[in-house]
C-alpha positions as CSV (number, residue, x, y, z in Angstrom):
1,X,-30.9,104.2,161.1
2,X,-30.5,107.8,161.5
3,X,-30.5,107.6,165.2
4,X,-27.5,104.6,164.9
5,X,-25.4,107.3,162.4
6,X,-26.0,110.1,165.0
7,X,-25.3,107.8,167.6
8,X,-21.7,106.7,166.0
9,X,-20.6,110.2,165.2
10,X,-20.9,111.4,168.8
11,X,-18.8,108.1,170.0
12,X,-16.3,109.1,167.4
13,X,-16.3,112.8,168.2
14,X,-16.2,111.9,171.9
15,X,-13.6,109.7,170.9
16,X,-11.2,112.4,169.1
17,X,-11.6,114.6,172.1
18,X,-10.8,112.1,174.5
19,X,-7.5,111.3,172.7
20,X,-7.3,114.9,171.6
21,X,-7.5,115.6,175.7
22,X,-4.7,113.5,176.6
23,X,-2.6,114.4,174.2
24,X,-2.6,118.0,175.1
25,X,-2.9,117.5,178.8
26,X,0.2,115.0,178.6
27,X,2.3,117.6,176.6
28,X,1.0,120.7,178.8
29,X,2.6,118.9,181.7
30,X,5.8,116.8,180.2
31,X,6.3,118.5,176.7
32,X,9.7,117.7,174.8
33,X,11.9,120.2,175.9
34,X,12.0,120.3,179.1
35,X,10.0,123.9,179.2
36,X,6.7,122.1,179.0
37,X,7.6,120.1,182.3
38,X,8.5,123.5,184.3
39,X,4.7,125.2,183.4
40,X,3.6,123.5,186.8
41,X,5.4,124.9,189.6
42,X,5.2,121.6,191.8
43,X,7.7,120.1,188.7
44,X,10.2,123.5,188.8
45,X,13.0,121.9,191.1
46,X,13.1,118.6,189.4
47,X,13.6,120.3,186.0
48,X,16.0,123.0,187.6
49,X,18.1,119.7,188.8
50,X,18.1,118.0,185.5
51,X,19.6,121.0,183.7
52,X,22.4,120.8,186.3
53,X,22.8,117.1,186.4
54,X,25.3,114.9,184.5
55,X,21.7,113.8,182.0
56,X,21.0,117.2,181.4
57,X,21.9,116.3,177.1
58,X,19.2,113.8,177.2
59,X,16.0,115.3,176.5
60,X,12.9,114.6,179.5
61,X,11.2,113.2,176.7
62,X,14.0,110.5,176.4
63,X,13.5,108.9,179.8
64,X,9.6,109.9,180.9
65,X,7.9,109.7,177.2
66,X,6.4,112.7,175.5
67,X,3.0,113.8,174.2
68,X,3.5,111.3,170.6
69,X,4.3,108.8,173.3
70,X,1.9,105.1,172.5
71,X,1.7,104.6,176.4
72,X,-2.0,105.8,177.3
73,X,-1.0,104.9,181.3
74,X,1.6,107.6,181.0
75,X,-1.2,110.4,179.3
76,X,-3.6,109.1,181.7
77,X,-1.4,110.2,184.4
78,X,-0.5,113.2,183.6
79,X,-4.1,114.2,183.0
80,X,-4.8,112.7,186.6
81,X,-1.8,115.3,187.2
82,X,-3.3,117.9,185.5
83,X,-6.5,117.4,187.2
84,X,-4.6,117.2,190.6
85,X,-2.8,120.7,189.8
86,X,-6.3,122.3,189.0
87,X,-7.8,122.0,192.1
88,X,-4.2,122.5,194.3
89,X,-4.0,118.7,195.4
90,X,-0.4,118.3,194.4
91,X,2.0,116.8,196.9
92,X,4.7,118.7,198.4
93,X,7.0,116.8,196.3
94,X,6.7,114.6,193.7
95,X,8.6,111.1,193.9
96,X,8.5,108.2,191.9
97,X,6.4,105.1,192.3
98,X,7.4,101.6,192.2
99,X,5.1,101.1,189.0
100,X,7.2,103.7,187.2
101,X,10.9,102.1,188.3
102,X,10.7,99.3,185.4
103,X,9.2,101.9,182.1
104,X,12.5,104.2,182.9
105,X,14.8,101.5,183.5
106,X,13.9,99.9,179.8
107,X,14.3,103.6,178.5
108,X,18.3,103.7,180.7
109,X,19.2,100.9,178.1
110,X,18.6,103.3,175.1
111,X,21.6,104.7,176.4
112,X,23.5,102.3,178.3
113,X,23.2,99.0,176.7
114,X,26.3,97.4,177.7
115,X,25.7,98.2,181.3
116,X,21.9,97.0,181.0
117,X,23.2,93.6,179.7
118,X,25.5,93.1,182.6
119,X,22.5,94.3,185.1
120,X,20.1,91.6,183.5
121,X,22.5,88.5,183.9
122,X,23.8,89.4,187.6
123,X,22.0,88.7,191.0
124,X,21.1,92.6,191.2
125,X,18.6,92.1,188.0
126,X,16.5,89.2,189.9
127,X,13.2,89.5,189.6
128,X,11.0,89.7,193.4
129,X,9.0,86.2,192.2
130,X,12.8,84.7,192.6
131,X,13.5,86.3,195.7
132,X,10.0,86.2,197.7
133,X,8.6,83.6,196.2
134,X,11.3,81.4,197.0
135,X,9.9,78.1,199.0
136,X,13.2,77.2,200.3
137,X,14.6,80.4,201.7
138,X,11.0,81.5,202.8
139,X,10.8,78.2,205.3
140,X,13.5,78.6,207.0
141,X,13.7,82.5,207.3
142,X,10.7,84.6,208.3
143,X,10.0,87.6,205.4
144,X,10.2,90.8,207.3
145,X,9.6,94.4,206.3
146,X,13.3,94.7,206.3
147,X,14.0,93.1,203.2
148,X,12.4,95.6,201.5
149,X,15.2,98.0,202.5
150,X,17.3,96.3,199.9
151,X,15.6,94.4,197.6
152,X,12.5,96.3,196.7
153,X,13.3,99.8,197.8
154,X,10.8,101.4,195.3
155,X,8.0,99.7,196.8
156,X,5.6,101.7,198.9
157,X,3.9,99.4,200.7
158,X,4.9,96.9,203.7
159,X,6.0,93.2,203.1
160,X,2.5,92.3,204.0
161,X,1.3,94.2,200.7
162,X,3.5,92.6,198.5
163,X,3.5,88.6,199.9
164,X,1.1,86.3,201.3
165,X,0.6,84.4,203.7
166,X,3.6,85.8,206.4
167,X,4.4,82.7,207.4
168,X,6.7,80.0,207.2
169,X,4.6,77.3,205.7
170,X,3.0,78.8,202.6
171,X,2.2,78.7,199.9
172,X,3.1,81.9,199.3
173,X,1.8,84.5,196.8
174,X,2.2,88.1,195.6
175,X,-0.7,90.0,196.9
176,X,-0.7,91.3,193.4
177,X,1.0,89.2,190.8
178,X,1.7,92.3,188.6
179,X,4.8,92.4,190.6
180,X,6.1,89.4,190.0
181,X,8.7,90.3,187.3
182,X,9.8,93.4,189.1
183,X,13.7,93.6,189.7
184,X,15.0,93.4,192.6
185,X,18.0,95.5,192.4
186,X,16.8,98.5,189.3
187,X,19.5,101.1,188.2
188,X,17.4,103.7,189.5
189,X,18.5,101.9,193.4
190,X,22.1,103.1,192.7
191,X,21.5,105.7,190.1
192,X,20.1,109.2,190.7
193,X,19.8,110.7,186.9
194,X,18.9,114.0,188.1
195,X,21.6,114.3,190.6
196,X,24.2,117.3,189.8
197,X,27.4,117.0,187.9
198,X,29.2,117.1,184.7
199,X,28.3,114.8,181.9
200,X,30.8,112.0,180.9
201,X,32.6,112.3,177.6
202,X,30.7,110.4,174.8
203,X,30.2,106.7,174.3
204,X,31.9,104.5,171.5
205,X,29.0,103.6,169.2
206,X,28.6,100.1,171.0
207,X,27.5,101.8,174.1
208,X,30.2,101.1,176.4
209,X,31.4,102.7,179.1
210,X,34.3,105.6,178.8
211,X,36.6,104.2,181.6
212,X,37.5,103.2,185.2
213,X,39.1,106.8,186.1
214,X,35.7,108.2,184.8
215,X,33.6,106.0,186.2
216,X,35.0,106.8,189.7
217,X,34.0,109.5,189.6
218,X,30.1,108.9,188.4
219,X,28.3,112.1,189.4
220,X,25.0,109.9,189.6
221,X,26.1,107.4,192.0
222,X,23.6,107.7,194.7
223,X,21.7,105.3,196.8
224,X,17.7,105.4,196.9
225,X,16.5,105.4,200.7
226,X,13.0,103.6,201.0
227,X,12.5,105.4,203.7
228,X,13.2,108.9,203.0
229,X,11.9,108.1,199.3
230,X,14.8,110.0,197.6
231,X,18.7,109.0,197.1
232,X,21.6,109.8,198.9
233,X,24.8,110.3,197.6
234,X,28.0,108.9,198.3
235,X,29.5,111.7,200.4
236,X,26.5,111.2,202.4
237,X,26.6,107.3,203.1
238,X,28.7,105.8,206.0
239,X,31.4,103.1,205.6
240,X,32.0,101.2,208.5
241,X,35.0,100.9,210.3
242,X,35.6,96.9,210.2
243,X,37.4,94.8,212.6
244,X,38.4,91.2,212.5
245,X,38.4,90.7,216.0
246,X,40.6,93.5,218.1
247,X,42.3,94.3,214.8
248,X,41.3,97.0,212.5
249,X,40.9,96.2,208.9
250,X,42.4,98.3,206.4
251,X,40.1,99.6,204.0
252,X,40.4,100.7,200.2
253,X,39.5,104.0,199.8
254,X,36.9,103.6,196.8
255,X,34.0,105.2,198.3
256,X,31.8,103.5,195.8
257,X,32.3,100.8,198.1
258,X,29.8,103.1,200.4
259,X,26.8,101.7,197.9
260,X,28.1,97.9,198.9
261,X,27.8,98.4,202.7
262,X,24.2,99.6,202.9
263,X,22.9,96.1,202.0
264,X,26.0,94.3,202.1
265,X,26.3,95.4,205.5
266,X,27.9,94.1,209.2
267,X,26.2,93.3,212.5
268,X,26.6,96.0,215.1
269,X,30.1,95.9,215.7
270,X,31.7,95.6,212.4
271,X,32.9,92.3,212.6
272,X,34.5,91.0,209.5
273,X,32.0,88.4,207.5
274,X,29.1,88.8,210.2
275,X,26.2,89.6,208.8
276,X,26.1,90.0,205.3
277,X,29.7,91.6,205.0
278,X,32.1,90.2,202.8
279,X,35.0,93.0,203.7
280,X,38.5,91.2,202.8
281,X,41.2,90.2,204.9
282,X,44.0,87.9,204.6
283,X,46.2,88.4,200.9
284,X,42.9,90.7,199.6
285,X,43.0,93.2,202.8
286,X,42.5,96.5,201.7
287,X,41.2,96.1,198.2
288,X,37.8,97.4,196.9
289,X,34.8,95.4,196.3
290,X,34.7,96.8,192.4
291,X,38.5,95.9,192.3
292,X,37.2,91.9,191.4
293,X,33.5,92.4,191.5
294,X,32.1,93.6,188.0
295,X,29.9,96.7,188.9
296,X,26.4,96.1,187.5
297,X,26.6,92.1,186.7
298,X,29.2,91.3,190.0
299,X,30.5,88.8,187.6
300,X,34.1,87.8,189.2
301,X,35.0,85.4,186.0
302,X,39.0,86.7,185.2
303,X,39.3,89.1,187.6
304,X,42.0,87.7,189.1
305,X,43.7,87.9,186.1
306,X,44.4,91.5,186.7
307,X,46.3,91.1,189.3
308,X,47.5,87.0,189.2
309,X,50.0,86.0,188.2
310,X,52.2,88.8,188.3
311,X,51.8,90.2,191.8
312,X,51.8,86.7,192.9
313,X,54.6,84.8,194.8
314,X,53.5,81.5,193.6
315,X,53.4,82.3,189.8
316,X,51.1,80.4,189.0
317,X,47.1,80.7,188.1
318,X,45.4,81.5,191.2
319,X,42.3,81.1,189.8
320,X,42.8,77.2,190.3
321,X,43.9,76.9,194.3
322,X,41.8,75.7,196.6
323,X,39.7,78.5,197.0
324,X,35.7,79.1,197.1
325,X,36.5,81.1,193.5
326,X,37.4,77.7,192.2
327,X,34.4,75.8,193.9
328,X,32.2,77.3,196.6
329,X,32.5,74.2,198.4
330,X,36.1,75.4,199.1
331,X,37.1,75.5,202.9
332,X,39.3,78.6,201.9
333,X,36.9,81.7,201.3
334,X,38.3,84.0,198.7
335,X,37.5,86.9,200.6
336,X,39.8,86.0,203.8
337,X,42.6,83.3,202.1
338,X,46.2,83.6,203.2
339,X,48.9,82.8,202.1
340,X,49.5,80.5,204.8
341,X,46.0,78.3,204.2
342,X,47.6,77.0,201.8
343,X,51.4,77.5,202.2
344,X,51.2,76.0,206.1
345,X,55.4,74.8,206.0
346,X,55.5,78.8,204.2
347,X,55.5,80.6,201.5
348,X,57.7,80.1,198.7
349,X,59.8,82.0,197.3
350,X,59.0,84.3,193.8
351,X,59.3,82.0,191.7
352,X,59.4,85.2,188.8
353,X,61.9,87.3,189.3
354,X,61.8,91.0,190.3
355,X,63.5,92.8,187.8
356,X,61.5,90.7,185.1
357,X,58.0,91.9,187.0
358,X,59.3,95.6,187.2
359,X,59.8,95.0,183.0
360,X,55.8,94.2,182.8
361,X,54.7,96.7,185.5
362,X,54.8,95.0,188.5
């Protein structure tokens, strides 16, 4: 009996210290403040870029959990850290792994809940079983290492690592199923929180965002390069000069569009539609992609509406011509209409008058 009661104390005293260990390592290496992160030199420049960056009012704690934090993956972790520090087997620079995208994305809607809502019910907040388990597209095209460069940049392995068999007949698995429910597109693909510039003004108390002008001008718009393993920011990123045919196209000069053309991007070339473009011509020549595009859900319901009916010769709602924003059966893409696709005798005249346009804005 006695031997049992000795027996129990020293699991429950190995116990305390075990808990008592991670606890301390973990806030050692994060702590709350920001301090505790910068004790390790190997963690200096990423806490010297967060006290410059746009997030620098939101405590590290907020976004990477603190010591109190109930996640025992992120204390084991940072003791693994601490253990790597120790014995000088740190890397050169610490990056973030693909297991680590989804945790800080859940902790971005603390903030941003308007924006994580939007995220979750467009195409960019797919999940990879949707995309690369997906019998009908994975028959007729073969799954390279390419798609990865878009739609599962946070992932360090190959295609092979993620999906099996690589082949056109199936059926086809994840080579570890944990993935599954990982999203495609995260915020952290187009968002680099630590990246330098002023914080926005603040929020209402619904969470929305402050405005168009302001949003512009994002200071953490940046895009994550797989390869590299770090993110690029806009005045960085190319935008290509399109053509539709001979002709140049004129472009808008949003250069969050710059985001768009990395994956939404043109064969060599820069031909108009080719590839995965979608660059507008015809009546929409020249306009952004955010300009009917919603930014994190690319919803396009009643965008037109902020243009149509008032700019409009035809005066009436657009948004039910023959066009593929009506039915995507349309023969008339949105993204290259004319007037004359559907005006072929010509265009009428305004049926609105000018001076009654000029009165609204127009």
């Amino acid at each position: 009996m006695k031997t049992l009661r000795r027996l129990l104390l020293f699991v429950l005293v190995l116990g305390v210290l075990g808990v008592g260990t991670l606890a301390g390592t973990s806030w050692y290496y994060g702590g709350d403040d920001g301090m505790g992160c910068a004790r390790c030199h190997e963690i200096r420049p990423m806490v010297d870029a967060w006290a410059a960056s746009s997030h620098r009012g939101v405590k590290c704690k907020d976004c990477h959990g603190s010591s109190f934090s109930a996640d025992l993956r992120m204390h084991a972790k940072n003791l693994s850290r601490v253990w790597l520090h120790s014995r000088g087997e740190t890397p050169e620079q610490i990056r973030i792994r693909h297991q680590d995208v989804s945790p800080l994305v859940e902790r971005c809607s603390a903030c941003h809940r308007q924006e994580r809502a939007d995220w979750e019910s467009g195409p960019h907040g797919t999940p990879y079983a949707a995309l690369f388990i997906n019998p009908e597209h994975n028959a007729n095209q073969q799954l390279m290492d390419d798609c990865l460069r878009c739609h599962a940049m946070h992932f360090e392995g190959g295609i092979r690592d993620l999906v099996t068999p690589l082949d056109r007949k199936g059926p086809w698995t994840f080579v570890n199923e944990a993935d599954a429910g990982l999203p495609a597109v995260p915020c952290l693909a187009c968002h680099s929180v630590h990246r330098k510039g002023e914080p926005l003004p603040p929020r209402s108390d619904r969470g929305l965002v402050a405005g168009p002008a302001q949003e512009i001008a994002r200071p953490s718009l940046a895009l994550y390069d797989r390869r590299a393993r770090e993110h690029v920011g806009l005045d960085g990123l190319p935008m290509p000069a399109m053509r539709d045919g001979e002709r140049p196209v004129k472009a808008s000069p949003d250069r969050r569009q710059a985001l768009c053309y990395q994956c939404h991007a043109p064969r060599a070339g820069n031909q108009v539609f080719s590839g995965d473009d979608r660059t507008p011509t015809g009546v929409h020549e020249g306009l952004s992609c955010l300009a009917c595009h919603e930014k994190h859900g690319q919803s396009t319901r009643a965008s037109c509406a902020g243009c149509h009916p008032r700019l409009s010769n035809c005066g009436i709602d657009v948004e039910t011509m023959d066009t593929t924003f009506k039915s995507p059966d349309s023969r008339h893409d949105v993204h290259r209409v004319g007037c004359a696709d559907c005006h072929p005798k010509g265009v009428p005249k305004r049926k609105t008058p000018v001076s009654a346009l000029r009165a609204v804005g127009g």
